[in-house]
ROZA-171839 format. One record per residue (C-alpha): x, y, z; residue in three letters; chain; residue number from 1. Coordinates in nm, 4 decimals. Example, Ala and Ser with C-alpha at 12.3 -4.5 7.8 and 13.67 -1.06 7.14 Angstrom:
(node (1.2300; -0.4500; 0.7800); 'ala'; 'A'; 1);
(node (1.3670; -0.1060; 0.7140); 'ser'; 'A'; 2);
***
This chain:
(node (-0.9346; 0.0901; -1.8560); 'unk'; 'A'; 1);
(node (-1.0357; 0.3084; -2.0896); 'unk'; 'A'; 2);
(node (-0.9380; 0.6450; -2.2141); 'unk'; 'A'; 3);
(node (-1.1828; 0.8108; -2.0552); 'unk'; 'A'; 4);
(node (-1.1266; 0.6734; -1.7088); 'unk'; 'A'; 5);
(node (-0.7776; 0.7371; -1.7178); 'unk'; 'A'; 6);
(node (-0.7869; 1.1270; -1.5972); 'unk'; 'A'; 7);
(node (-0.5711; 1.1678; -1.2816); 'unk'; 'A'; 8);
(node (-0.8117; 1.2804; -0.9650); 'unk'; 'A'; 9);
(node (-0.4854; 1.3284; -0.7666); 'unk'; 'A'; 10);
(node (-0.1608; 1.5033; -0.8725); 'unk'; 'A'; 11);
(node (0.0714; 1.5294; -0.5903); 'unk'; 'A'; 12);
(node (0.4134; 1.6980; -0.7627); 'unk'; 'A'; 13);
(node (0.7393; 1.7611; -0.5172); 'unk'; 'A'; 14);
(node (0.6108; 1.6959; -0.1752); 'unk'; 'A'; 15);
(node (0.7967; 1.7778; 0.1222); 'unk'; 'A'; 16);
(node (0.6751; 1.7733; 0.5311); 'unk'; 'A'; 17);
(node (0.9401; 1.8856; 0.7841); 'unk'; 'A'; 18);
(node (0.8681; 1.8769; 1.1571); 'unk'; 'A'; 19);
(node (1.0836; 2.1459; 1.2827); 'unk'; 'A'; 20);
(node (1.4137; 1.9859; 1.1229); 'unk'; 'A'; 21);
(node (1.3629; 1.6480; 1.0882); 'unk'; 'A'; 22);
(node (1.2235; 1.5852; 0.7026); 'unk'; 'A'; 23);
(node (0.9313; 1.3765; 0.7133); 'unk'; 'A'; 24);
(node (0.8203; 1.3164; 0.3572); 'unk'; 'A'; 25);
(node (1.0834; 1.4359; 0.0676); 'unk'; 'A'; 26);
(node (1.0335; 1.5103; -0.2842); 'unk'; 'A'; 27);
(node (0.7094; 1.2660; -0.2648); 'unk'; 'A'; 28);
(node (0.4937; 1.2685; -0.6343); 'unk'; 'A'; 29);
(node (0.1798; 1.0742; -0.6359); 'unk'; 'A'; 30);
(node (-0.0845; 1.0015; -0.9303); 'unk'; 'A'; 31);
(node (-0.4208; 0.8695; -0.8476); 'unk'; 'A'; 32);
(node (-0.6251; 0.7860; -1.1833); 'unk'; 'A'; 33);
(node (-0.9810; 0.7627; -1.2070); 'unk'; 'A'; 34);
(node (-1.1652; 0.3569; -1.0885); 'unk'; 'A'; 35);
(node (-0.7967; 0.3040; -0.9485); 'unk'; 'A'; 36);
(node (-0.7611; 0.1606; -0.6240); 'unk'; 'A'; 37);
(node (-0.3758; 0.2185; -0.4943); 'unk'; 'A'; 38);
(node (-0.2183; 0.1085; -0.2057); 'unk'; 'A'; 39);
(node (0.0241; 0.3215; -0.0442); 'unk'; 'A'; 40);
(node (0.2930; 0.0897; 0.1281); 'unk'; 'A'; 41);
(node (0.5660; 0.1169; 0.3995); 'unk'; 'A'; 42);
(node (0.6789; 0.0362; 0.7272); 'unk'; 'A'; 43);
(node (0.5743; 0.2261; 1.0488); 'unk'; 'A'; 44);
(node (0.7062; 0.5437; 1.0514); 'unk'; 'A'; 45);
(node (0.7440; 0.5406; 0.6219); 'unk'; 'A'; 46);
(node (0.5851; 0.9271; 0.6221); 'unk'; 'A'; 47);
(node (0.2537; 0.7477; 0.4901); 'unk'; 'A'; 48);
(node (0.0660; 0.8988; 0.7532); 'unk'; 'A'; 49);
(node (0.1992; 1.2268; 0.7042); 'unk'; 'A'; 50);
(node (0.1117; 1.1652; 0.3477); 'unk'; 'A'; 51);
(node (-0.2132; 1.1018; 0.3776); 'unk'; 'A'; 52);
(node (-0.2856; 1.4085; 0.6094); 'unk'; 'A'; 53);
(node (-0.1503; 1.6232; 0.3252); 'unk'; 'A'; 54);
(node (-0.3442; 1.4692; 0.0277); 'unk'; 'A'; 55);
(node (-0.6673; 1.5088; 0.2894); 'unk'; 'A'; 56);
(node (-0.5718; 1.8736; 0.3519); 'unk'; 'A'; 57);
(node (-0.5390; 1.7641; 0.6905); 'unk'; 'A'; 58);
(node (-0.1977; 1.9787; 0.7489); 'unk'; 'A'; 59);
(node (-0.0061; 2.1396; 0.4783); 'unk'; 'A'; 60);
(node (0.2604; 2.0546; 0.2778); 'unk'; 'A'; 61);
(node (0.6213; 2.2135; 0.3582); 'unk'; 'A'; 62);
(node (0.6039; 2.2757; -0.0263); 'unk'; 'A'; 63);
(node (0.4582; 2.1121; -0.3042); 'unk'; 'A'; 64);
(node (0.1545; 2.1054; -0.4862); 'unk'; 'A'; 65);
(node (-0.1594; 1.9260; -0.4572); 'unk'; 'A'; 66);
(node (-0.4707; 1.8991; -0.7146); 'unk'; 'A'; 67);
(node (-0.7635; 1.7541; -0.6919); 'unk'; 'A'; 68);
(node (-0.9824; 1.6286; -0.9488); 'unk'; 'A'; 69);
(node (-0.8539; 1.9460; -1.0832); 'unk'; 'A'; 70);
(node (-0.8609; 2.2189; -0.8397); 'unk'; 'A'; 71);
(node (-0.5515; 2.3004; -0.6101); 'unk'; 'A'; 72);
(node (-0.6036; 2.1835; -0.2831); 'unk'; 'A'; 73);
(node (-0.3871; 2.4970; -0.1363); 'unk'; 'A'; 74);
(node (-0.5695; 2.7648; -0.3644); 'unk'; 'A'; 75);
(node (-0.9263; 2.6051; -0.2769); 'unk'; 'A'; 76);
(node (-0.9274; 2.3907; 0.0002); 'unk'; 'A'; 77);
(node (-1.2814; 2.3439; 0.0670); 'unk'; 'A'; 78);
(node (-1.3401; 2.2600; -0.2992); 'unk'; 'A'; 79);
(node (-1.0830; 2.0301; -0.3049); 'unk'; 'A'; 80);
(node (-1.1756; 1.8390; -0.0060); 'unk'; 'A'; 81);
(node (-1.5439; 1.8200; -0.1232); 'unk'; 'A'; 82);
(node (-1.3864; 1.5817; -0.3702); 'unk'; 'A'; 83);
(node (-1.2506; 1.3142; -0.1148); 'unk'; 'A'; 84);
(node (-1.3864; 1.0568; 0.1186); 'unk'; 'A'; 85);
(node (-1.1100; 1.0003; 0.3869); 'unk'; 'A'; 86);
(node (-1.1125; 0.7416; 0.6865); 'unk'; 'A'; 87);
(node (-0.8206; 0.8449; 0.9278); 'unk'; 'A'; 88);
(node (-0.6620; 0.5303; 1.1104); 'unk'; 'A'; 89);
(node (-0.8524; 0.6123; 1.4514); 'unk'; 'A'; 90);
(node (-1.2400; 0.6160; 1.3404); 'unk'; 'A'; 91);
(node (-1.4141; 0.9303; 1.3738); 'unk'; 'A'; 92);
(node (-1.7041; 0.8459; 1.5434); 'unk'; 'A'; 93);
(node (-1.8796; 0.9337; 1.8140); 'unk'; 'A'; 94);
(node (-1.9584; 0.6301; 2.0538); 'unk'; 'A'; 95);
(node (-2.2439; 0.7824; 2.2362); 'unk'; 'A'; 96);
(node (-2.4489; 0.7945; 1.8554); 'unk'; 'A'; 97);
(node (-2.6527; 0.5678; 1.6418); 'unk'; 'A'; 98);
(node (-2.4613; 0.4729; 1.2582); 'unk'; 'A'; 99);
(node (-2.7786; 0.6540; 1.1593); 'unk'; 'A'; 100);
(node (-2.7831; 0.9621; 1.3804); 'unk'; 'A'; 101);
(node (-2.3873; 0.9899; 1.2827); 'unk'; 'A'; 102);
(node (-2.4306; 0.9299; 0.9656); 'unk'; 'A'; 103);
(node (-2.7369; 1.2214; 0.9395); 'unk'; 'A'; 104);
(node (-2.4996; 1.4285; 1.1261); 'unk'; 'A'; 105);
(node (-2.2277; 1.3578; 0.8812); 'unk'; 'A'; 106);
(node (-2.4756; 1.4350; 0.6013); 'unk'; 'A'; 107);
(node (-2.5095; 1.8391; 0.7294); 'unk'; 'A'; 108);
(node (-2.1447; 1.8981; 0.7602); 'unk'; 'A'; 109);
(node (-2.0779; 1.7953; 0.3509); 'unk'; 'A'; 110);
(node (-2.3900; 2.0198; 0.3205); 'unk'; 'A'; 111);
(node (-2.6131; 1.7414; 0.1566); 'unk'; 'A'; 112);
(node (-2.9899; 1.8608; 0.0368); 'unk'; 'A'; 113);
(node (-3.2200; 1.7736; 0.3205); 'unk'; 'A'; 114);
(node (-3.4482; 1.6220; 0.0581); 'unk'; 'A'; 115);
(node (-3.1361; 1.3657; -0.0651); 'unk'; 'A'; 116);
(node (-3.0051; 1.3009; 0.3171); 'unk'; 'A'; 117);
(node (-3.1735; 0.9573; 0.2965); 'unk'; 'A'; 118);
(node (-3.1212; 0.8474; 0.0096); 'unk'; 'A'; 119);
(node (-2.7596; 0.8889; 0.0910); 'unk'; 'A'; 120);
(node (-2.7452; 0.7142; 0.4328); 'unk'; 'A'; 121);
(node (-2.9708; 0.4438; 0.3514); 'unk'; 'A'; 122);
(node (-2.6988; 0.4124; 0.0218); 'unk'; 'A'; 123);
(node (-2.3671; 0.4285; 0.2722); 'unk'; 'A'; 124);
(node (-2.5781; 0.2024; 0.5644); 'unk'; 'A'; 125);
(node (-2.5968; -0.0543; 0.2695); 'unk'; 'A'; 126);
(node (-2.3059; -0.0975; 0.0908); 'unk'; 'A'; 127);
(node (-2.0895; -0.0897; 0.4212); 'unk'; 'A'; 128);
(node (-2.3732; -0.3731; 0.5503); 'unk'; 'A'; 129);
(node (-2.4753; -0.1549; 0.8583); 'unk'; 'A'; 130);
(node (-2.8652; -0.2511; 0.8144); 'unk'; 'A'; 131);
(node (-2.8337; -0.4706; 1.1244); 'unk'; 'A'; 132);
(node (-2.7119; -0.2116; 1.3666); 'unk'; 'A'; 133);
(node (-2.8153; 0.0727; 1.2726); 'unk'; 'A'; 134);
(node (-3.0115; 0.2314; 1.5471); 'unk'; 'A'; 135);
(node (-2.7452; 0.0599; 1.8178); 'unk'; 'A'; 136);
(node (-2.4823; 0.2369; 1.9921); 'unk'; 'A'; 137);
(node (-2.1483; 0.2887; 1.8181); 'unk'; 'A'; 138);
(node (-1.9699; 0.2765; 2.1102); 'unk'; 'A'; 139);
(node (-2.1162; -0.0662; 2.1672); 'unk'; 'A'; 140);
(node (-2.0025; -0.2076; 1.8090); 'unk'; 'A'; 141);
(node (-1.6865; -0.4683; 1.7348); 'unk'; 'A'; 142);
(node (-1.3963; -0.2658; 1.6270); 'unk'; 'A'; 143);
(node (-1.4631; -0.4123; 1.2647); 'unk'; 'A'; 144);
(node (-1.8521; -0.2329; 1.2447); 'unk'; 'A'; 145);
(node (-1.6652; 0.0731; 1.3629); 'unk'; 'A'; 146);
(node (-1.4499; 0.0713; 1.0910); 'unk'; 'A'; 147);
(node (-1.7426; 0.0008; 0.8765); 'unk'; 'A'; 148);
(node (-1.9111; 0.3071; 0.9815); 'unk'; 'A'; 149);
(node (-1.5987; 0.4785; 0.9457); 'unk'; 'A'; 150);
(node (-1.6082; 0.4100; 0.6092); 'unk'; 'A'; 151);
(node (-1.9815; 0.4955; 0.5619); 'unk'; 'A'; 152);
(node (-1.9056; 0.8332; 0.6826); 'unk'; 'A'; 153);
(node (-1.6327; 0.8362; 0.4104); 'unk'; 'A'; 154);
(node (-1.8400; 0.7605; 0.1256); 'unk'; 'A'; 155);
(node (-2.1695; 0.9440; 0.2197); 'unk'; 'A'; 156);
(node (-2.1123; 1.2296; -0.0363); 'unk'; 'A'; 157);
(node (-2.0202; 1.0051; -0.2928); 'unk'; 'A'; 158);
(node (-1.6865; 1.1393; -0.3271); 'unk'; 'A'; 159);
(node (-1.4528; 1.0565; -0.6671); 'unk'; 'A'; 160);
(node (-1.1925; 1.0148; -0.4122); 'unk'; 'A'; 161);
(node (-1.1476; 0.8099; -0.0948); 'unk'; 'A'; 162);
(node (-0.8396; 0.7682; 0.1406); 'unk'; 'A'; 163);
(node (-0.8439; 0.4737; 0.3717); 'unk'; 'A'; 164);
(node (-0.5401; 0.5067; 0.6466); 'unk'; 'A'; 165);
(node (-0.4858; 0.1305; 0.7784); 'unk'; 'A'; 166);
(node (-0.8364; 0.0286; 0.7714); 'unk'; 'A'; 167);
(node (-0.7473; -0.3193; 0.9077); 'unk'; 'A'; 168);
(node (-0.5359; -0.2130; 1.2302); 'unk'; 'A'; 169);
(node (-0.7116; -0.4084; 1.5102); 'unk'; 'A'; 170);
(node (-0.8763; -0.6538; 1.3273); 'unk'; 'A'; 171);
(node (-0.9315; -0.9802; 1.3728); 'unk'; 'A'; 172);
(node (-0.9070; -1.1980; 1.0248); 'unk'; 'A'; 173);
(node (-1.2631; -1.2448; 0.9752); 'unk'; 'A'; 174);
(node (-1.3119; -0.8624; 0.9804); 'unk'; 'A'; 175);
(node (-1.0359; -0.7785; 0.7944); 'unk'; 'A'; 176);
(node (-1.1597; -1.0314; 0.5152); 'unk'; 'A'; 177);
(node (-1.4803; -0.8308; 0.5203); 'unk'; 'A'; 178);
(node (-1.3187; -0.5239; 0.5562); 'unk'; 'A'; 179);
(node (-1.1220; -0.6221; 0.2497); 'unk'; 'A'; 180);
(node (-1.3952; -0.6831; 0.0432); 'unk'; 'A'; 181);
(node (-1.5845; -0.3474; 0.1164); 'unk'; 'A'; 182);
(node (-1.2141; -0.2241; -0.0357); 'unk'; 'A'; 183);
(node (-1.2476; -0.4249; -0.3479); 'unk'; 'A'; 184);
(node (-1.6159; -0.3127; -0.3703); 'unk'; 'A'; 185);
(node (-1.5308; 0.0229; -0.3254); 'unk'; 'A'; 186);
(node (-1.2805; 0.0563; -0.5916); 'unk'; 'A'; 187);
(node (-1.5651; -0.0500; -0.8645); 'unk'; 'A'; 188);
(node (-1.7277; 0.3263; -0.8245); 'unk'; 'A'; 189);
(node (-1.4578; 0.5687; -0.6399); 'unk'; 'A'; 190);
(node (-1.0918; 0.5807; -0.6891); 'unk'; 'A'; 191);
(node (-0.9081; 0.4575; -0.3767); 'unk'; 'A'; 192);
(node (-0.6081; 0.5087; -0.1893); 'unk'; 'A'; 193);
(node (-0.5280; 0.2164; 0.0646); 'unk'; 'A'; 194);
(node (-0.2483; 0.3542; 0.2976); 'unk'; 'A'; 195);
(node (-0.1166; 0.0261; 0.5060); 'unk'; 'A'; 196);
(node (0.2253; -0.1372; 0.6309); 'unk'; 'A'; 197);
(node (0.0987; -0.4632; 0.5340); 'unk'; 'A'; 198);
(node (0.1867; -0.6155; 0.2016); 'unk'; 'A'; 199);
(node (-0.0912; -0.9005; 0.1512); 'unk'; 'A'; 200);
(node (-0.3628; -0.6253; 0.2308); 'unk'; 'A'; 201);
(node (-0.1961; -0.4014; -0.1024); 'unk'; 'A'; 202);
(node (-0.2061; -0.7318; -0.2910); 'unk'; 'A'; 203);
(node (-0.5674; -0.8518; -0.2024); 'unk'; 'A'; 204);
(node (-0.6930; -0.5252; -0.2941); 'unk'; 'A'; 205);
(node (-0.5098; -0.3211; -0.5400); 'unk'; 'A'; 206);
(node (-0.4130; -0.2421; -0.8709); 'unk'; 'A'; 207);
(node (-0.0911; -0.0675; -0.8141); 'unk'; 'A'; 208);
(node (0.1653; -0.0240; -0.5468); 'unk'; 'A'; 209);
(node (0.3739; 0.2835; -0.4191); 'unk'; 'A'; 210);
(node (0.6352; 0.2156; -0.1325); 'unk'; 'A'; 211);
(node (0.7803; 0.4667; 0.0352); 'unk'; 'A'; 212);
(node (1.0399; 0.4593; 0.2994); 'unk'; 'A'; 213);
(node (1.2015; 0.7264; 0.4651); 'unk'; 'A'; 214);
(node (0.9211; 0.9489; 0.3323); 'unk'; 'A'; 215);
(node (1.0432; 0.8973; -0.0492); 'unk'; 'A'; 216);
(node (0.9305; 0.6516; -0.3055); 'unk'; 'A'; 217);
(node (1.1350; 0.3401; -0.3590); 'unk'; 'A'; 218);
(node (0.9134; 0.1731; -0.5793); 'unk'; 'A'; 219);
(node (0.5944; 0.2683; -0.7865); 'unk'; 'A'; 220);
(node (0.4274; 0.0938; -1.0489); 'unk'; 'A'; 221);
(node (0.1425; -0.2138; -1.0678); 'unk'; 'A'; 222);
(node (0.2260; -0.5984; -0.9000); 'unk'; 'A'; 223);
(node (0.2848; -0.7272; -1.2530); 'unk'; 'A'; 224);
(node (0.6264; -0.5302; -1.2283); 'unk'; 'A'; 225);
(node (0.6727; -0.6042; -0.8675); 'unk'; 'A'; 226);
(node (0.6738; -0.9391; -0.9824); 'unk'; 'A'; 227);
(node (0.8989; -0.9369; -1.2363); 'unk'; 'A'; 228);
(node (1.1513; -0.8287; -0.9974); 'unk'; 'A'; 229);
(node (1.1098; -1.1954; -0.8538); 'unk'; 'A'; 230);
(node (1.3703; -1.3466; -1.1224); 'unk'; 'A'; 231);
(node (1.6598; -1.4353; -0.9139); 'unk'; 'A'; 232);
(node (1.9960; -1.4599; -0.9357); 'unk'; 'A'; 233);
(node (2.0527; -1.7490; -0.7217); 'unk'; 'A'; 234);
(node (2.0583; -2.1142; -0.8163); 'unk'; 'A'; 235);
(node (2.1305; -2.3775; -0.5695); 'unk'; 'A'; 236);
(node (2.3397; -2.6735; -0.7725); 'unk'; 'A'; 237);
(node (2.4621; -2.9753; -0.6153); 'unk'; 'A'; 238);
(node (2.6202; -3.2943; -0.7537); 'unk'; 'A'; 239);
(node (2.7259; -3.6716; -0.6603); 'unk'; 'A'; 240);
(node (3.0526; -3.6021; -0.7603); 'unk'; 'A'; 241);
(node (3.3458; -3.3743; -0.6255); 'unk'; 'A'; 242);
(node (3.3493; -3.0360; -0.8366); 'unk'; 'A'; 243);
(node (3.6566; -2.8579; -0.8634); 'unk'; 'A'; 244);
(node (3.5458; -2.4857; -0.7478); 'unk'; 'A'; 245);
(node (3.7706; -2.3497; -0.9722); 'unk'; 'A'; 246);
(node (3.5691; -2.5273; -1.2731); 'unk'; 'A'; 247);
(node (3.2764; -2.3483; -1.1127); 'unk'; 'A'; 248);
(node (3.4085; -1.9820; -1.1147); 'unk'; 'A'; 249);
(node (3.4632; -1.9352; -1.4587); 'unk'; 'A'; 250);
(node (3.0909; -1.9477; -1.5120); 'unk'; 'A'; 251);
(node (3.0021; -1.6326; -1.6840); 'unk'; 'A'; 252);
(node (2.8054; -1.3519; -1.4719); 'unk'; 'A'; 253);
(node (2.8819; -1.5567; -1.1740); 'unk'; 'A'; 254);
(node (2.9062; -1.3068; -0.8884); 'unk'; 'A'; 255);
(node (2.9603; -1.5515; -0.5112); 'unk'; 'A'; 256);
(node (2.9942; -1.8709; -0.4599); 'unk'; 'A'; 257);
(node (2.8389; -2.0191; -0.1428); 'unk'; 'A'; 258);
(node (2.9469; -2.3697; 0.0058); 'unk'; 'A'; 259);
(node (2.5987; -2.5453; 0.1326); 'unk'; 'A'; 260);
(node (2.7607; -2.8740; 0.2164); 'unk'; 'A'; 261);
(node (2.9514; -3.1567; 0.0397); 'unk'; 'A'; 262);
(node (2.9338; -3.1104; -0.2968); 'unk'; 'A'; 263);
(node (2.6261; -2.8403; -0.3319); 'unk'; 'A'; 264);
(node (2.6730; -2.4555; -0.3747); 'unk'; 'A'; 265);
(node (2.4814; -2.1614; -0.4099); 'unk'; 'A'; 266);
(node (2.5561; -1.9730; -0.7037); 'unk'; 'A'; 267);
(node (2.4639; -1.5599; -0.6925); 'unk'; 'A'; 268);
(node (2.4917; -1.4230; -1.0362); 'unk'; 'A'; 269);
(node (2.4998; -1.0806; -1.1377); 'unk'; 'A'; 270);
(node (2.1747; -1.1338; -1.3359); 'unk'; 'A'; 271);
(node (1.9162; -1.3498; -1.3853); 'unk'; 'A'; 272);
(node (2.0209; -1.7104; -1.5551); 'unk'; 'A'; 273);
(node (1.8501; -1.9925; -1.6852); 'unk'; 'A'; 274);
(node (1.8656; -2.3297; -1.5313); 'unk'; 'A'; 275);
(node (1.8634; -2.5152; -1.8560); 'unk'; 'A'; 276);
(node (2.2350; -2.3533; -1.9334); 'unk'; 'A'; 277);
(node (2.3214; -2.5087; -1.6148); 'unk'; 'A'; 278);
(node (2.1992; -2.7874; -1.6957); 'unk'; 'A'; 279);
(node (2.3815; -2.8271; -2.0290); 'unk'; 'A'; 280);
(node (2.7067; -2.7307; -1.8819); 'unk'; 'A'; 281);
(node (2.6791; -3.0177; -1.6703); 'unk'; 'A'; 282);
(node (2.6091; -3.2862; -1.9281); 'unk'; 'A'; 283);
(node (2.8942; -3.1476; -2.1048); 'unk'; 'A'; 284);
(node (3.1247; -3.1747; -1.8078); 'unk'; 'A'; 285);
(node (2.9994; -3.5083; -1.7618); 'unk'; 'A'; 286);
(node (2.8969; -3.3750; -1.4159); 'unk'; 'A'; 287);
(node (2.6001; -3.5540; -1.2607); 'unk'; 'A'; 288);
(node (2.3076; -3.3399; -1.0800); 'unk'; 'A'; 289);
(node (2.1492; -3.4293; -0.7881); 'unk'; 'A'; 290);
(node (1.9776; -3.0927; -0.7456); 'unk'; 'A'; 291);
(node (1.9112; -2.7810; -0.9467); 'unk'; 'A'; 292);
(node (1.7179; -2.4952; -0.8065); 'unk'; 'A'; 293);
(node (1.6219; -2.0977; -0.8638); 'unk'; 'A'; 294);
(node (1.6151; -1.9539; -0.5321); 'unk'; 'A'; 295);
(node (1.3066; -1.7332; -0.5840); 'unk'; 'A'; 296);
(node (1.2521; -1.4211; -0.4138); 'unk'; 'A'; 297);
(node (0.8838; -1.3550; -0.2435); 'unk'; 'A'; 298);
(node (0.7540; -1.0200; -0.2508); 'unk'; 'A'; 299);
(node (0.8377; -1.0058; 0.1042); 'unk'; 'A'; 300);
(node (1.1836; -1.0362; 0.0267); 'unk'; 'A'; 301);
(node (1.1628; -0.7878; -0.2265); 'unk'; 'A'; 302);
(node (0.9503; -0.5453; 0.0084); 'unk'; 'A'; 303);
(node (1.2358; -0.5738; 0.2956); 'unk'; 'A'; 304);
(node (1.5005; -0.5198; -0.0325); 'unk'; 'A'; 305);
(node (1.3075; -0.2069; -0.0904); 'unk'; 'A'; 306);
(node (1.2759; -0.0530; 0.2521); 'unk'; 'A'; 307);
(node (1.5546; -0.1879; 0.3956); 'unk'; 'A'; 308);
(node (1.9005; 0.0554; 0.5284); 'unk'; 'A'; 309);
(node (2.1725; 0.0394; 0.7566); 'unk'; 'A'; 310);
(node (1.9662; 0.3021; 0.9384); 'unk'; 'A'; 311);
(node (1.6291; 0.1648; 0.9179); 'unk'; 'A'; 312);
(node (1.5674; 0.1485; 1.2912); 'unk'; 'A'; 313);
(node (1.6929; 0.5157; 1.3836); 'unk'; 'A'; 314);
(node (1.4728; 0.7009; 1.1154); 'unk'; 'A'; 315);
(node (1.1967; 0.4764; 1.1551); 'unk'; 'A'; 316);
(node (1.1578; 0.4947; 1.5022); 'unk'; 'A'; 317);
(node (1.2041; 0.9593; 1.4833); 'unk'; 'A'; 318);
(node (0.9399; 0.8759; 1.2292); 'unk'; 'A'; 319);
(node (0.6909; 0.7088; 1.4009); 'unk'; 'A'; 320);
(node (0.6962; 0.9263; 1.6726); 'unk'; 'A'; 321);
(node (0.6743; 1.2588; 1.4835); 'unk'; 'A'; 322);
(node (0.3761; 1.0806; 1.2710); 'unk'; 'A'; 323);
(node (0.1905; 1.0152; 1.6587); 'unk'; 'A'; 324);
(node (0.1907; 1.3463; 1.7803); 'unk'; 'A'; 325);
(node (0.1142; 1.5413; 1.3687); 'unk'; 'A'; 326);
***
């Protein structure tokens, strides 16, 4: 990316939502930079929806500050928002239109020139691949052309910005591959926020990752350094002779040992180790291997590391419902 592209559209600094007492989203700092597409990750009842409604100017912050593409969405709110495409989780449609007639409609309420209303629908009816109903009911579409046109509506102004909130809820896999590419194509001429629970639908489609549980961030940076946090520190080791243990717990940085079966342990160190020193110990012990394996940690395992607390279930479920009824 160049220099030039690498302007931040979206500067959220010191976020906080409360719903009477409960505190929703704490402390939360977001940076959105230009042809970025970020995904915005968390389990139900995170605070991503609440997020999402404050970037969108969709309820206000508690306190915080919010600028868009350089203008403060507080300050000037209809500037701001003039900036962003956004596509809440429920579709708003109307089921009794046409994708053109709502689309046209769409067109008069972000003020669009008469004379470039075409243009602009015929542009959104095509890249979100609407040509073949475009004159039928909306009401009468699959969930996944509803979404579509949710999305067209999103993008008719040709925002800089464009919030999708769980674009895939509801669909089956053949829509949500499609849906998924729209995303990808997206992300090649607006900069994107992707707001989702599911972790393979951030890594199909985005450059960078923010989790946030509890309404704060727990993790924030691209899936390069997500990855790196898949070194483990647990090596399963097993040999055809008897081991003393003892032998085995002077091993430097070794944290637990875990008894698998005759002979073969898991070993949990404090940090990352190489097999090959392992290895070597063994051939000078005279010890011989029958197995020698990292334990590697998915990104699942490292999402549910992330997001996961002795309270998880209590705050997530005060969450979710506070998020239904905002």
């Amino acid at each position: 990316m160049s220099a030039s592209n690498t302007r931040a559209l979206i500067e959220a600094t010191r976020l906080n939502r409360f719903y009477g007492e409960y505190h929703a989203v704490k402390n939360f700092n977001l940076t959105l930079k230009k042809g970025e597409v970020l995904g915005l990750l968390g389990p139900n009842g995170a605070g991503k929806s609440s997020t999402m409604q404050m970037l969108t100017g969709n309820i206000s912050p508690s306190s915080g500050e919010i600028i868009i593409n350089g203008i403060n969405l507080l300050d000037k709110p209809k500037q701001a928002k003039r900036q962003i495409g956004y596509l809440p989780e429920q579709p708003p449609v109307y089921r009794d239109m046409t994708p053109l007639e709502f689309l046209n409609y769409c067109a008069s309420l972000h003020d669009i020139p008469r004379s470039k209303v075409p243009n602009a629908v015929n542009n959104a009816l095509e890249r979100c691949v609407l040509q073949s109903v475009t004159n039928k009911l909306i009401g009468n579409l699959s969930k996944g052309y509803q979404q579509r046109v949710g999305i067209a509506q999103a993008i008719l102004h040709q925002p800089e910005i464009v919030i999708l909130d769980e674009p895939t809820v509801g669909l089956d896999p053949i829509q949500i591959t499609k849906i998924r590419q729209l995303i990808r194509e997206l992300g090649k001429d607006h900069s994107v926020i992707l707001s989702t629970h599911i972790l393979p639908e951030v890594q199909a489609v985005c450059d960078r990752v923010q989790i946030i549980n509890h309404g704060e961030t727990v993790f924030s940076d691209s899936f390069a350094e997500l990855a790196q946090q898949q070194a483990s520190n647990s090596i399963v080791i097993a040999f055809e002779e008897t081991i003393a243990r003892a032998e085995l717990e002077q091993l430097s940085l070794l944290e637990k040992i875990t008894v698998l079966g005759e002979n073969r342990y898991q070993l949990d160190f404090t940090t990352a180790v190489k097999p090959s020193l392992l290895y070597q110990l063994s051939v000078d012990k005279g010890w011989t291997l029958k197995e020698l394996s990292i334990q590697q940690k998915t990104l699942e395992q490292i999402f549910m590391n992330l997001v996961h607390s002795d309270n998880v279930a209590g705050k997530s479920q005060q969450a979710e419902i506070l998020e239904q009824v905002s």
